[in-house]
MDAnalysis code that builds the backbone (N, CA, C; Angstrom):
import MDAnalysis as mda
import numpy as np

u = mda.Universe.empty(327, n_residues=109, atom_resindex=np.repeat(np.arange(109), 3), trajectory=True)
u.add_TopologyAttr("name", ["N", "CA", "C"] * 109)
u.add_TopologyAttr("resid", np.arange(1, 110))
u.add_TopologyAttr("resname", ["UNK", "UNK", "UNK", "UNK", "UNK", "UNK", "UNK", "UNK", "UNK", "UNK", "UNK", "UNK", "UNK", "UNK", "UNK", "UNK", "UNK", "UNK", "UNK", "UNK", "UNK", "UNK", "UNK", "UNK", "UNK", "UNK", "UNK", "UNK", "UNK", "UNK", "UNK", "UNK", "UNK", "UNK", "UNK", "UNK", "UNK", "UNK", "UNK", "UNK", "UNK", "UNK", "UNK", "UNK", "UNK", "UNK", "UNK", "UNK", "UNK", "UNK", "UNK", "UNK", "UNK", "UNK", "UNK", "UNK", "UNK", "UNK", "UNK", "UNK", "UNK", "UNK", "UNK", "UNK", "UNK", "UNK", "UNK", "UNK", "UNK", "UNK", "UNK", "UNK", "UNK", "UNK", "UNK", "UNK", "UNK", "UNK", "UNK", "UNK", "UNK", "UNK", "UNK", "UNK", "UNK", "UNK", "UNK", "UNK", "UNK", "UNK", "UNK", "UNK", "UNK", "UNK", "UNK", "UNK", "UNK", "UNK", "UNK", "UNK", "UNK", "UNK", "UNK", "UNK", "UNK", "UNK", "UNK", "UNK", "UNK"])
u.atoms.positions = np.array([
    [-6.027, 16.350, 7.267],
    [-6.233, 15.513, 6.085],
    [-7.486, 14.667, 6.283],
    [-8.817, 14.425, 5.234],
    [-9.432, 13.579, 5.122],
    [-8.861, 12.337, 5.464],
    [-9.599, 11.913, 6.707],
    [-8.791, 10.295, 7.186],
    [-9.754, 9.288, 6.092],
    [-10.497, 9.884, 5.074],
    [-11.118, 8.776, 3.833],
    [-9.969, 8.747, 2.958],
    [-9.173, 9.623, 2.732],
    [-8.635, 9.865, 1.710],
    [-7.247, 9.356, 1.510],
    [-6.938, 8.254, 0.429],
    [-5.923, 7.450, 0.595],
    [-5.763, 7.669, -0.729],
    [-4.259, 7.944, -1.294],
    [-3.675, 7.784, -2.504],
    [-3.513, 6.076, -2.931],
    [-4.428, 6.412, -4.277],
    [-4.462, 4.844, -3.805],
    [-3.741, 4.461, -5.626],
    [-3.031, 5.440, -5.922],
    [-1.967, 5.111, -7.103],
    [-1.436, 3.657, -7.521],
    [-1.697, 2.790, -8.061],
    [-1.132, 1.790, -8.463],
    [-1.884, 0.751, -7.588],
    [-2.833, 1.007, -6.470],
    [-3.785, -0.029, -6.027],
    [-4.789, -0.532, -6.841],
    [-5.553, 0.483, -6.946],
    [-6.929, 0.786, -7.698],
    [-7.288, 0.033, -9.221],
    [-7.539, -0.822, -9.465],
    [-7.895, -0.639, -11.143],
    [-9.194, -0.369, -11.771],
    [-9.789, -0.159, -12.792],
    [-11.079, -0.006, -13.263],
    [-11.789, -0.999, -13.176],
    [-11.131, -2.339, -13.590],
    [-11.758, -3.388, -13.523],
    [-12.655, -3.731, -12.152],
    [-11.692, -3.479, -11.139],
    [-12.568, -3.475, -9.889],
    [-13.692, -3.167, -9.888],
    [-14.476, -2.228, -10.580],
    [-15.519, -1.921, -10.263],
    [-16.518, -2.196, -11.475],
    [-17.905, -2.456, -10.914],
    [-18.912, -2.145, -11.775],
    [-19.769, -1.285, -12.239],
    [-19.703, -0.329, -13.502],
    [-20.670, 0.376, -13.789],
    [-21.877, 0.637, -14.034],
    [-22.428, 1.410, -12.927],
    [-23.780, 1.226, -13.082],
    [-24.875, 1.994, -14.359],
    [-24.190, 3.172, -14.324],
    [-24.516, 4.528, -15.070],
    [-23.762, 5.731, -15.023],
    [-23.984, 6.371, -16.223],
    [-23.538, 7.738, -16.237],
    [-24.314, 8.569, -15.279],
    [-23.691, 9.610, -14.479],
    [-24.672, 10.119, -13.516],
    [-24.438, 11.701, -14.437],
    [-23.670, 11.446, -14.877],
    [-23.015, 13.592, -15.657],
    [-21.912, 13.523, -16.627],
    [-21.852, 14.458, -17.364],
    [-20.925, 14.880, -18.348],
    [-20.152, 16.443, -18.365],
    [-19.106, 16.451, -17.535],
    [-18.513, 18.065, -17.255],
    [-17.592, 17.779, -18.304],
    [-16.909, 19.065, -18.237],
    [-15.836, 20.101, -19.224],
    [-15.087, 19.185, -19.681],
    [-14.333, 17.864, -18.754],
    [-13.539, 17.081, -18.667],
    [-13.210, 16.113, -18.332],
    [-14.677, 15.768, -17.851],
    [-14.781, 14.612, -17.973],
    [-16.466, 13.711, -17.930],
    [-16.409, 12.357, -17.309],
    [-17.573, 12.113, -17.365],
    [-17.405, 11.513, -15.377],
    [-18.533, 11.470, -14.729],
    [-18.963, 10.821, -13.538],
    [-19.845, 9.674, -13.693],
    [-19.568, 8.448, -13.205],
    [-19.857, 7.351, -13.244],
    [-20.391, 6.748, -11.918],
    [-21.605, 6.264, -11.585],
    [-21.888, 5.136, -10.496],
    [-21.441, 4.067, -10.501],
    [-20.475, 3.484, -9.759],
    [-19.677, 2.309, -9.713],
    [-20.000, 1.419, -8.460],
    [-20.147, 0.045, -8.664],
    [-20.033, -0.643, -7.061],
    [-18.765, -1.539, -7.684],
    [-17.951, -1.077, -6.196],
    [-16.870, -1.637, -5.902],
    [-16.970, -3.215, -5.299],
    [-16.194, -4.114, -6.664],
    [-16.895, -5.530, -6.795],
    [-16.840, -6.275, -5.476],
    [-14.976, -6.205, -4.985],
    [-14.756, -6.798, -3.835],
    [-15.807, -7.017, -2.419],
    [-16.665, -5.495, -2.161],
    [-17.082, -5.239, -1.404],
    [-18.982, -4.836, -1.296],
    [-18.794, -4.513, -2.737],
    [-20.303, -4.395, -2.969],
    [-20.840, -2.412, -2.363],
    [-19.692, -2.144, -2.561],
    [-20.130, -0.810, -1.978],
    [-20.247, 0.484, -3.050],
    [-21.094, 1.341, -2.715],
    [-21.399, 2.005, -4.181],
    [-20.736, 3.365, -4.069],
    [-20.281, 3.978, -4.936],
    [-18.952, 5.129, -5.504],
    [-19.493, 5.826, -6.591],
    [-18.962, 7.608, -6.441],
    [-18.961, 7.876, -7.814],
    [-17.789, 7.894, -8.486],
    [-17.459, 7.679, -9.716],
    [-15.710, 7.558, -10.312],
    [-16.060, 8.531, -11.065],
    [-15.322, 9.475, -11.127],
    [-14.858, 10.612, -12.248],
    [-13.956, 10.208, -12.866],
    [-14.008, 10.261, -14.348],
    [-12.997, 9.973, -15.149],
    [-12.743, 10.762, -16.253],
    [-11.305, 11.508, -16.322],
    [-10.823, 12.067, -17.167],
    [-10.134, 11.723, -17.839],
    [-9.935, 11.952, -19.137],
    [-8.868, 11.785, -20.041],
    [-7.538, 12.429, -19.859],
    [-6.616, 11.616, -19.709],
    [-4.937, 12.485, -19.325],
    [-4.693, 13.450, -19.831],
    [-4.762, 12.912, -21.653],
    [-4.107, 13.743, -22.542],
    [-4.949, 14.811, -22.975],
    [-6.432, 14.796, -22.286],
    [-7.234, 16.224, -22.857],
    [-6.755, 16.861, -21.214],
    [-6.533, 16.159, -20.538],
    [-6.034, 17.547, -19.346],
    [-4.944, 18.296, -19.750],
    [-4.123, 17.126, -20.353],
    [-2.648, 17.964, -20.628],
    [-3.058, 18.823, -22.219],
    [-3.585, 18.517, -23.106],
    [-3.887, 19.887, -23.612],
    [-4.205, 20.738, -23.741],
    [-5.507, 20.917, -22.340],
    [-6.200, 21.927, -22.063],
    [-5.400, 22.654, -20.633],
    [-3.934, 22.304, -20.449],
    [-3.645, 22.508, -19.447],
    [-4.491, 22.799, -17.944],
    [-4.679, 21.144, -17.589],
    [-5.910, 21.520, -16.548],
    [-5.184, 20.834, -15.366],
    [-4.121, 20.216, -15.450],
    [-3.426, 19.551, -14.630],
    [-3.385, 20.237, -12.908],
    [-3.152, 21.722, -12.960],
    [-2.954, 22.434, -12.159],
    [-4.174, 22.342, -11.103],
    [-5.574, 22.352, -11.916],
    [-6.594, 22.713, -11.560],
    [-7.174, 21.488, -11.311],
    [-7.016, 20.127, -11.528],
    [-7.134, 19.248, -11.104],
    [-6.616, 18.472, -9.722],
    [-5.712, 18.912, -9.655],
    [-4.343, 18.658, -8.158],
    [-4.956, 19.886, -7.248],
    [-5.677, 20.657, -7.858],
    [-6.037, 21.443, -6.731],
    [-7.463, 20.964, -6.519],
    [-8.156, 20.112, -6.986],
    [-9.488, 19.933, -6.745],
    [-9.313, 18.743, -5.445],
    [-8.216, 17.973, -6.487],
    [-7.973, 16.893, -5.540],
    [-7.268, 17.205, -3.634],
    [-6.566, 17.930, -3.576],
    [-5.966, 18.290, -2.582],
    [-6.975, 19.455, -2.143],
    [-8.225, 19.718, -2.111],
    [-8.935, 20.434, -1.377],
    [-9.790, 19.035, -1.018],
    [-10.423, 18.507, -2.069],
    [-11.156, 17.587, -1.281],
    [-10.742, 16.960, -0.488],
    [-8.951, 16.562, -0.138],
    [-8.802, 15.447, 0.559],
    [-8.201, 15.795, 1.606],
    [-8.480, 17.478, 1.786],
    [-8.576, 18.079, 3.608],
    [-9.596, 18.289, 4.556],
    [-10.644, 18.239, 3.237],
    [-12.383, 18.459, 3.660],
    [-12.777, 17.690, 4.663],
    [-13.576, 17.783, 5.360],
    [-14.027, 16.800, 6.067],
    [-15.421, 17.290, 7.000],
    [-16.596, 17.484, 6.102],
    [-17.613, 18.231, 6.080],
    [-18.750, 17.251, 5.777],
    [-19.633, 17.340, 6.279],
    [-21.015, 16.475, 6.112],
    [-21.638, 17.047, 4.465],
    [-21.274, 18.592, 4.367],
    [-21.718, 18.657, 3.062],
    [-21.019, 19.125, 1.866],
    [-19.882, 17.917, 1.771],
    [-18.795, 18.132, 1.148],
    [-18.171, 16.722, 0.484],
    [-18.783, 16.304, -0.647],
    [-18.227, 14.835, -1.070],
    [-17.165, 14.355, -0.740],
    [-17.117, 13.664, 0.004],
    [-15.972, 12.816, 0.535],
    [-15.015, 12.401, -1.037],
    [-13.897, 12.466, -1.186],
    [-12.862, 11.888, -1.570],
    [-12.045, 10.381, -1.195],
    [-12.212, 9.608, -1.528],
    [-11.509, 8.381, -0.852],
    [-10.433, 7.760, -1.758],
    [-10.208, 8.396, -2.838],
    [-8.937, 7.935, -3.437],
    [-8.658, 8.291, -5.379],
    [-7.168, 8.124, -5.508],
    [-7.239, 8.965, -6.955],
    [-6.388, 7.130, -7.258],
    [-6.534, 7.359, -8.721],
    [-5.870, 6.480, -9.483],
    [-5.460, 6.660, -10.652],
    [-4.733, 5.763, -11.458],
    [-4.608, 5.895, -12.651],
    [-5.246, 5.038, -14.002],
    [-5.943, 4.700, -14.940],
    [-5.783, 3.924, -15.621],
    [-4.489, 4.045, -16.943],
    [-4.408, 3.307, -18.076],
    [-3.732, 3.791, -19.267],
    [-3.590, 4.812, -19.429],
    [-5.100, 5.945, -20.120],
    [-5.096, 6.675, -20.593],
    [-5.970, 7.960, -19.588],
    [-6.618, 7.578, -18.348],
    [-7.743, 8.274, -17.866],
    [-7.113, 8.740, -15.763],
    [-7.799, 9.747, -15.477],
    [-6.795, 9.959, -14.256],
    [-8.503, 9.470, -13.587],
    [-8.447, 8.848, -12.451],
    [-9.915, 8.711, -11.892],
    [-10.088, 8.736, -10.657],
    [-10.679, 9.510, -10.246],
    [-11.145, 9.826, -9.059],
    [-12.858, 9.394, -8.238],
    [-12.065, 8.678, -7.152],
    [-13.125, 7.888, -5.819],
    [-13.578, 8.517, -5.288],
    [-14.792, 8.997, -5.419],
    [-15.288, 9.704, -4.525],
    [-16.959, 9.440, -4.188],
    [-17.537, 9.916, -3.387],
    [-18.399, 10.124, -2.846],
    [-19.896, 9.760, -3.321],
    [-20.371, 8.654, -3.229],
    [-21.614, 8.734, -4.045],
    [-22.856, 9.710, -3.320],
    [-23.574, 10.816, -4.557],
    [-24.267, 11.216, -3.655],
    [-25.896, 11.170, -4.529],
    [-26.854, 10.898, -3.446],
    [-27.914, 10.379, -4.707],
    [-29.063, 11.257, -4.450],
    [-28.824, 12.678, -4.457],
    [-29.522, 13.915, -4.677],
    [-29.079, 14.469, -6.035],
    [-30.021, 15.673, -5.545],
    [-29.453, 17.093, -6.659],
    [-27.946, 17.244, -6.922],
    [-27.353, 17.672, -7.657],
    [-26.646, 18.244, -7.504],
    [-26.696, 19.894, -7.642],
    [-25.581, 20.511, -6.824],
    [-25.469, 21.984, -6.927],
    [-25.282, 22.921, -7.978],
    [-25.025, 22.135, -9.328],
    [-25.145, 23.294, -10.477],
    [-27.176, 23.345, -10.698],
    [-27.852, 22.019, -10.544],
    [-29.021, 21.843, -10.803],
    [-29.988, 22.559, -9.945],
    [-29.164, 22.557, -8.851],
    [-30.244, 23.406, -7.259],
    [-30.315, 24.714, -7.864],
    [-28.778, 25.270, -8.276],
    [-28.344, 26.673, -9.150],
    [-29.020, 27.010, -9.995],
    [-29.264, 26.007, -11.210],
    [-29.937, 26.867, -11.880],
    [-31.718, 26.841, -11.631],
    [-32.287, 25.991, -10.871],
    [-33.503, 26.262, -10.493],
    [-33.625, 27.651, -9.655],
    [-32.656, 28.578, -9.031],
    [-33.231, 29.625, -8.109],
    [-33.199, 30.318, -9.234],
])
């Protein structure tokens, strides 16, 4: 198990953090630059909408994103450090990374 990776269900709130920017916009959600207020430390938050997972039945495929990242433990492999909930949005702690990303490296070859 990722020793970053802490279920951090009912710890976590949104408020905690500050948004810096949108970094992306996927299928399902959006990725956010956040510094975590307490500490001043900087995060990306993925945030999905519950109820478009549960209509697009993505639930499955989400629990599996989450439970791969949080066995990983790879230098080139975004760290995971924790899932939460808000009201309406499932959000995920993870890894700030302040390169390319790999669909962008992708479609440049």
């Amino acid at each position: 198990m990722n020793k970053k990776f802490e279920l951090t269900h009912g710890v976590l709130k949104m408020d905690a953090f500050d948004t810096e920017l949108c970094l992306g916009v996927g299928a399902f959600g959006k990725v956010y630059w956040v510094t975590y207020k307490s500490t001043d430390e900087k995060y990306a938050l993925k945030i999905m909408n519950s109820n478009q997972l549960t209509r697009q039945d993505l639930w499955k495929q989400i629990f599996n994103e989450i439970l791969i990242l949080s066995k990983c433990e790879h230098e080139n492999v975004i760290w995971i450090y924790g899932v939460f909930e808000s009201d309406s949005d499932l959000c995920l702690l993870l890894e700030l990374s302040e390169g390319q990303n790999l669909f962008k490296i992708l479609k440049e070859i």
